[in-house]
N, C-alpha and C positions, 0 to 999 in steps of 0.2 A: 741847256735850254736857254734859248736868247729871247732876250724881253726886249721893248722901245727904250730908248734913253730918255729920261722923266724931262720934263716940260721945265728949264730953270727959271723962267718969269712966271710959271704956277707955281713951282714952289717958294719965290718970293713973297705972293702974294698972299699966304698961306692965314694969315692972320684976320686979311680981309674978309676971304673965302669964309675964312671957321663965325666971322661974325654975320656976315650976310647969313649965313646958315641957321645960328643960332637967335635971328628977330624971328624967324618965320619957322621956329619947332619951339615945344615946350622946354624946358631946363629938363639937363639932364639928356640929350634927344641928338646932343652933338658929339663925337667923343675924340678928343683929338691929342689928350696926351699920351707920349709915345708909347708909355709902360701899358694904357688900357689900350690903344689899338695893336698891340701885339698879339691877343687872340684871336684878330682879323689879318694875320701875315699869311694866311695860307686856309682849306681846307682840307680834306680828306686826302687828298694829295697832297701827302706833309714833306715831301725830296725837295719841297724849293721854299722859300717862303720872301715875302718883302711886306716891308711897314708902308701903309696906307699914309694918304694925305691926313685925311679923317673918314669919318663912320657919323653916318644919320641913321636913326633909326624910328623913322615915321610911323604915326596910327592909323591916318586917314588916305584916300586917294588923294584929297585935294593935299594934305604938306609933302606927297611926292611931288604933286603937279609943283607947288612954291619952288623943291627942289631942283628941280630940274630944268626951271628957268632960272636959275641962277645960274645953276651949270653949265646953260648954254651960255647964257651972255657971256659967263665968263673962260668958254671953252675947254673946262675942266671936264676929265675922262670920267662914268659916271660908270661903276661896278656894280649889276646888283647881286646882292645875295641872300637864298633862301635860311637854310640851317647851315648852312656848309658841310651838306656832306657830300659835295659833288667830290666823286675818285678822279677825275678827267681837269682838274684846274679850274674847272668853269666858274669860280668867283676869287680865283690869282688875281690879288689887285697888283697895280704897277702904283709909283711909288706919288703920281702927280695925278691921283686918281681918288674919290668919294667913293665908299663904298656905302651904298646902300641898303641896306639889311632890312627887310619887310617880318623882322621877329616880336616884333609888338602887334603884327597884323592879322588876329588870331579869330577875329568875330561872329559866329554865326549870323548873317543876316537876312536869311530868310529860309525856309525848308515848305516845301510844296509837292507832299506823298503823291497827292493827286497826279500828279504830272510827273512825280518822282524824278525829281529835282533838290539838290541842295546849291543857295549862294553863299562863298564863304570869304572870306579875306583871305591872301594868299598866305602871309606869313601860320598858318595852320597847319598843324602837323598833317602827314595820311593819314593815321592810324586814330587821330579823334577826329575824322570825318566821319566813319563807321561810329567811334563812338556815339555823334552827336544822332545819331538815327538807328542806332542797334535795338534800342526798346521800342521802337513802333515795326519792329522786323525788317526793318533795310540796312544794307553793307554800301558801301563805295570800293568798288572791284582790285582797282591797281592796288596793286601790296607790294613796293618795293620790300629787299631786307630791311634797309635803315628805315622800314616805315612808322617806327617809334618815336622818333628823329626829326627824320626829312618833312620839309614843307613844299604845302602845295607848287609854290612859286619856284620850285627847282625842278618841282615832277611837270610841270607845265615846260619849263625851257628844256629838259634833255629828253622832254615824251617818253617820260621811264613805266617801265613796263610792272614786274615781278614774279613770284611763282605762278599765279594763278593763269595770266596775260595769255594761258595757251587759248581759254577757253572765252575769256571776258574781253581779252583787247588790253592795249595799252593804253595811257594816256589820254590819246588823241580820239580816242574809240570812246572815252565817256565821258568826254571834253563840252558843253555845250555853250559856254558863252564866258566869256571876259572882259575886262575894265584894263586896259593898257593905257598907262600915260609914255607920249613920245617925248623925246630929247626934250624937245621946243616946249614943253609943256602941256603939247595937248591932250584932252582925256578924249579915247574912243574906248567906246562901247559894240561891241562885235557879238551875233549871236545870243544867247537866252536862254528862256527853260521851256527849250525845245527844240528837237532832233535835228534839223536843218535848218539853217539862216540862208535866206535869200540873199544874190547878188553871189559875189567872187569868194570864193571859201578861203578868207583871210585867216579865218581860226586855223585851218590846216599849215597853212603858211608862221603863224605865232608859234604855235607847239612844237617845240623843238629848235624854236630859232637859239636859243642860248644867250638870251640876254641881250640879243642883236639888234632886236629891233624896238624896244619900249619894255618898262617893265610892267609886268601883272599885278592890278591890287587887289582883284575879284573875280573869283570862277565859282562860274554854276557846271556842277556835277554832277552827270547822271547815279543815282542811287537805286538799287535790285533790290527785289526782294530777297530775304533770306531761302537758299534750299530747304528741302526735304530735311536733307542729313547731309553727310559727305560721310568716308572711309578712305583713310591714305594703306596703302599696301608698301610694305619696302621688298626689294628684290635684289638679293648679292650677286654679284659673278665674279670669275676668277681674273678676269683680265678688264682693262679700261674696254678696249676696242669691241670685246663681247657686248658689253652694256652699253654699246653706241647701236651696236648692230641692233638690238631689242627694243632700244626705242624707235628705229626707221621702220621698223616690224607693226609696231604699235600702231606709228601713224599711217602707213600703208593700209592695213587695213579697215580703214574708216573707221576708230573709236579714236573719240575726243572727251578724253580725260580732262579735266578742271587742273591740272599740274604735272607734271612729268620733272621732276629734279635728279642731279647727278652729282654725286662726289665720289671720289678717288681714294683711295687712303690715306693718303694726311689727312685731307681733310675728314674723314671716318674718326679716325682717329682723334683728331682735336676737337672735335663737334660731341662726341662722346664722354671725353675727361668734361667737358663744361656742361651741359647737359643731361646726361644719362638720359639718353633716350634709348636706350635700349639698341643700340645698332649692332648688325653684324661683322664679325669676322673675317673680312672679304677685299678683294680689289678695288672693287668699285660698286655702289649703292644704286639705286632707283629708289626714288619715292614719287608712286603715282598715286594721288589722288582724284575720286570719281564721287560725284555727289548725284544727288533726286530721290525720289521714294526707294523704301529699302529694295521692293524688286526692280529696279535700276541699276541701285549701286549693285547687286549681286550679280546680275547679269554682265555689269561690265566687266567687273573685278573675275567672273569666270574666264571669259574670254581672255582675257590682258595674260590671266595665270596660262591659258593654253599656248600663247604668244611666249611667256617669259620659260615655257616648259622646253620650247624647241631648244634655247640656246643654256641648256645644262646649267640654272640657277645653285649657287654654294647655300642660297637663305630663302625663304620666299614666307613672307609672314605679315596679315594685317591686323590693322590696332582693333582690340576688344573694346575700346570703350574711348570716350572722349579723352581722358585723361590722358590715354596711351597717344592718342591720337594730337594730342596737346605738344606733348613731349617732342613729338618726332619732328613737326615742326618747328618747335622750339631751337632743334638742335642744327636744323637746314637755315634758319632764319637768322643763328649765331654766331654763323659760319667766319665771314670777315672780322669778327670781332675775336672770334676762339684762335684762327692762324696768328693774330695781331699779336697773342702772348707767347708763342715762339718764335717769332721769325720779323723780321723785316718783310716785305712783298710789293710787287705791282700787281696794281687787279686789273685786268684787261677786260675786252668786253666788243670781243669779236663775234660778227653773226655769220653763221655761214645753212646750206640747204639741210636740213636732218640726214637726206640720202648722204652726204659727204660726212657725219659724223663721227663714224669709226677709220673712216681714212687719215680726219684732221687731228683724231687724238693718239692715233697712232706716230703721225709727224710731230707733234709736237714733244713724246717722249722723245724721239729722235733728237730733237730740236733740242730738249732739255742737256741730255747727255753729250751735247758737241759743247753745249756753251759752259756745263762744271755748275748749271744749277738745277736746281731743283722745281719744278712746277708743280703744284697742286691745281687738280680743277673742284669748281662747285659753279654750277649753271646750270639753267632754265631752257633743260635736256629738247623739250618739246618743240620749242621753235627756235631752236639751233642758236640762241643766245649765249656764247661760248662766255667765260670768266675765271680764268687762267689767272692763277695767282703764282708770280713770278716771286722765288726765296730768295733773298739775299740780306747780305751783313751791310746792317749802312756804316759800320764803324770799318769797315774792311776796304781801300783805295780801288777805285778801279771797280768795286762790285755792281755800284748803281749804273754806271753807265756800261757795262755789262748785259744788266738786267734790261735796260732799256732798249739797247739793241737788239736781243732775241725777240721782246716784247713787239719791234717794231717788226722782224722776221715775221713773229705769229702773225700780227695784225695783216700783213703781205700776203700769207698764206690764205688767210680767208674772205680775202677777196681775189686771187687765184681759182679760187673753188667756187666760185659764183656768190660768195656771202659780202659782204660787209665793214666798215671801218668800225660801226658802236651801234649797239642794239638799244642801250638806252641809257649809258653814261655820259654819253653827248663827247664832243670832240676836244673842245676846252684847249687849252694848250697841250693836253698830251698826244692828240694826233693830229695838230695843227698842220707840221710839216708832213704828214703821210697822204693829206686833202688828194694832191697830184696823182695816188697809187690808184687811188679809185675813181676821181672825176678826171676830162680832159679839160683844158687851158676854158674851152668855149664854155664848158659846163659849171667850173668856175667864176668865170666870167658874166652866167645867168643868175648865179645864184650872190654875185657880189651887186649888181644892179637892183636887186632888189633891199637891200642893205640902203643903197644910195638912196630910195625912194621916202623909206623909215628915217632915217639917221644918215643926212648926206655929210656930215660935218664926222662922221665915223667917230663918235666919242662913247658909243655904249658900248663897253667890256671887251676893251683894246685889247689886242693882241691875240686872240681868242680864232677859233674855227679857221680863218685863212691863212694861208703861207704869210708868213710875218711881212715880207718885202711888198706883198699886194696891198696891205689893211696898211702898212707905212707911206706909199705912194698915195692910196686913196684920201688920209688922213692930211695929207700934204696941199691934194689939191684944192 
């Protein structure tokens, strides 16, 4: 994986930098010796890592804003990052580069049922977004896995979706307004607490940009009321390709389930030793979950069982009671953390059409058995958000870059089939150089000009989504 060659009149200057930094953040707010920024050499993509310039870790918008005119005048690369649990690189610092970390940025600032709205500061987990409105009966829909973890201001740059995402949308779907500061320092303000902002839909253009174009210090987020109930069903079959076919079945005929989930046997298997959630004995799992008043949920869950009956189920069993129902997701939600204790992996996070589902997992056993490794899948079955977890020994020569290649095979594969490079781990460096398989020259080309318009000095989170030699020339000029 080739990164820029670090900046040597930045890293001379390094002394300067860390003091400019340190008039304009509280003590303690800077972190620049080497041993404590080495928990910032890397995210969740842990195959590569490099030591940062330094690490700010601001409260307010305005001490991003202070920062980041510093960082222009002094044209130093400015990284930000959420929690770091981007799998795709996307807060890989380079070595003449600030990493900015919005994990002090946790505030509730304002919540408005009325209009069912939350504004929050970004450094905020997903999962206490829900908490902060779960006792007046409202959720905030996106649930990635790491939603324990993950902050806002990652789920805003790779528009991460999660299990739910079949029914509620991703990201960008209950996205309403944000506080971006640019390079230069500027603070915009974009959109509100409410459905649509007039003028150019720049929020659609922010969401997903990956750090490219200013960083978030504030999202207002749409907040639902709580369901009825829900009810998750699990359904075994004998083969992967069977339980692909049953989901195409599912969506075909017009029921839209709150969740459709998939694993394969390893991951059955590892999900079950950490969990006990009761999983079956099988190939491959479904967990669909259906929620509203209980004759809702019954009526779906009839139908889905006549849907999972054609294609000869080995298990077919729903949870009696929350608890059970607690578990099962417990053990789908575990998933990358439960593989992590066997195996080394890459988590892929290819989208392709649901009718191509049982085709693409077909090929990729294929796929698995030409290249001597092993894949497991677990992914977000329902809108074909594929997350192939690529086995290998990082201590074994040759294995990762192995891994890498089939990984880039898949990735090839499912935009082949009419899908996609990343459904919601964002491109990051791991399919920086793949950009070309799925966009042409021109397409590229449109989507880097608007880069230019944000960030013409190309200093926010270098290296990242373009072919390296584009974001190196643009950087130059």
């Amino acid at each position: 994986m080739e990164m820029p060659r670090p900046d040597p009149k930045i890293l001379a200057r390094k002394g300067s930098i860390v003091a400019q930094l340190q008039g304009v953040l509280p003590k303690g707010a800077v972190i620049h010796d080497p041993a404590e920024t080495r928990a910032y050499e890397c995210d969740a993509l842990t195959a590569y890592r490099c030591a940062p310039l330094c690490v700010v870790l601001p409260s307010t918008t305005e001490e991003v804003a202070a920062i980041m005119r510093i960082c222009h005048a002094e044209r130093v690369p400015v990284v930000p990052r959420g929690s770091g649990t981007s799998l795709a690189g996307g807060a890989f610092p380079t070595e003449d580069c600030v990493i900015l970390g919005v994990a002090r940025m946790t505030r509730v600032i304002e919540t408005d049922y009325d209009n069912r709205f939350i504004r929050v500061q970004t450094g905020r987990t997903n999962l206490s977004v829900t908490g902060a409105v779960e006792a007046e009966g409202f959720f905030y829909a996106p649930d990635p896995s790491s939603q324990l973890a993950c902050a806002i201001a990652g789920n805003i740059g790779m528009n991460s979706g999660g299990a739910h995402c079949l029914k509620y949308g991703v990201t960008t779907n209950n996205l309403l307004g944000v506080t971006i500061v640019q390079m230069d320092g500027t603070v915009l303000r974009i959109g509100g607490g409410h459905l649509d902002a007039p003028g150019l839909d720049l929020l659609g253009v922010i969401c997903g940009s990956e750090g490219q174009l200013g960083v978030v210090t504030e999202a207002s987020l749409r907040i639902l009321p709580k369901p009825d109930g829900a009810r998750p069903i699990l359904m075994g079959f004998d083969a992967n390709e069977v339980a692909g076919a049953c989901v195409s079945d599912i969506i075909k005929a017009g029921i839209l389930p709150v969740a459709i989930e998939f694993m394969d046997r390893p991951c059955i298997v590892a999900c079950e030793a950490f969990a006990h959630a009761g999983y079956p004995d099988c190939e491959a799992l479904l967990i669909v979950e259906v929620e509203g008043s209980p004759a809702e949920i019954n009526e779906q869950l009839s139908r889905i069982k006549e849907i999972a009956a054609r294609h000869n189920p080995v298990a077919l069993r729903e949870a009696k009671d929350a608890g059970e129902a607690a578990r099962i997701w417990l053990g789908r939600k575990s998933a990358f953390g439960a593989m992590g204790q066997i195996n080394d992996y890459l988590c892929l996070d290819g989208t392709i059409p649901v009718s191509r589902l049982s085709y693409v997992l077909g090929r990729i056993g294929e796929m698995s058995r030409a290249a001597g490794l092993d894949v497991a899948n677990v992914f977000h079955a329902g809108d074909g958000n594929m997350h192939p977890l690529i086995l290998y020994n990082a201590n074994q020569p040759g294995q990762l870059e192995t891994a890498e290649k089939l990984g880039a095979d898949i990735l090839r594969l499912c935009v082949e089939v009419g899908g996609c490079l990343t459904g919601e781990h964002g491109v990051g460096i791991e399919k920086r150089d793949l950009m070309d398989v799925q966009f042409s020259a021109a397409d590229l080309e449109a989507q880097m000009r608007v880069k230019d318009v944000f960030d013409p000095d190309w200093l926010l989170n270098p290296a990242k989504v373009f072919p390296l030699k584009a974001s190196a020339t643009r950087r130059a000029v």
